[in-house]
Phi, psi and omega in degrees: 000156197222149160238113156260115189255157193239101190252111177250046203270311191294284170334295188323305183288333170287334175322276199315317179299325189292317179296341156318296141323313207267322203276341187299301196305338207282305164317280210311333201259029199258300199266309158320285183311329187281311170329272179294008161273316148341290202289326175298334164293292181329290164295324188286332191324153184243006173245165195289155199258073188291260187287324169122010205267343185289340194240006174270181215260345154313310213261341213234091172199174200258151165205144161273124128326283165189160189196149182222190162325269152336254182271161175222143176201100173257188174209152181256152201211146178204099181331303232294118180315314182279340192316336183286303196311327166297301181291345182238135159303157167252157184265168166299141176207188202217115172244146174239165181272134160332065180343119190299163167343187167007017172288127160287098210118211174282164174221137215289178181289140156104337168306170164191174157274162175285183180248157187320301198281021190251129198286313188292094141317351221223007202279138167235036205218137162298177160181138174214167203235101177245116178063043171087357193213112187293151179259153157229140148205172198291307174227185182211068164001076193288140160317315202128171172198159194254117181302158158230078174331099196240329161296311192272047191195288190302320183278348144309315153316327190295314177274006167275340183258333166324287206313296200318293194331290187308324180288311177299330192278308204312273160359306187238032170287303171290293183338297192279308246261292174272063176255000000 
């Protein structure tokens, strides 16, 4: 009679170091990729660059989420109140001058109230400025504006540099674990 027995104690522990392996790099290059996806926003945007506050790396950054055994989950994130308005076209809309102090009641489309502290009660008009010369009206008929994507175009590089990140780790991940 012949026996062969098969001890698989050796596999296990390489399994498990490998699966170890793989969920640490898996983290790190999760929180990397968002990183660089962020900077990739940053530098790339197509819309015109008035104050910077919309592209600084205060308002425009990567953050980790959350991350475990199993999984990572970061996001490029960007404070900036208007950043949708940038990335998504507006529709045609009706802008109006602010409504005074202690007005009570409804307010037309397109209105907001003033705030306790804006001292000028009494403006009841826009005003901008052409060639040097202020303009006024009551209301004002916006076109609309066309996005200019600069986030979803950045979270894609994110996830092209995640798979690359993942692949180069992996490689050498297999390389030291099963030699």
């Amino acid at each position: 009679m012949l026996t062969c027995v098969v001890d698989t104690r050796a596999l296990e522990s390489r399994v498990r170091q490998h699966a170890q392996r793989l969920a640490t790099a898996m983290r790190a290059e999760t929180e990397q990729a968002a990183r660089k996806g962020a900077t990739w926003a940053r530098r790339n945007h197509q819309h015109k660059r008035r104050t910077g506050k919309l592209t600084s790396v205060q308002m425009l950054y990567a953050r980790k989420v959350r991350s475990d055994e199993r999984s990572a989950y970061a996001e490029i994130v960007n404070d900036t109140p208007y950043a949708r308005h940038v990335e998504y076209p507006t529709r045609p809309h009706i802008i109006r001058p602010k409504e005074g102090h202690g007005f009570v009641g409804p307010l037309r489309r397109g209105q907001s109230r003033r705030a306790i502290t804006d001292i000028g009660t009494h403006r009841v008009a826009l005003r901008w400025y052409v060639g040097g010369k202020p303009i006024f009206r009551r209301m004002v008929r916006h076109p609309g504006t066309p996005g200019f994507p600069f986030m979803r175009p950045g979270g894609h590089h994110a996830g092209r540099e995640l798979i690359a990140g993942l692949q180069q780790r992996i490689r050498l991940i297999n390389a030291t674990v099963w030699k």
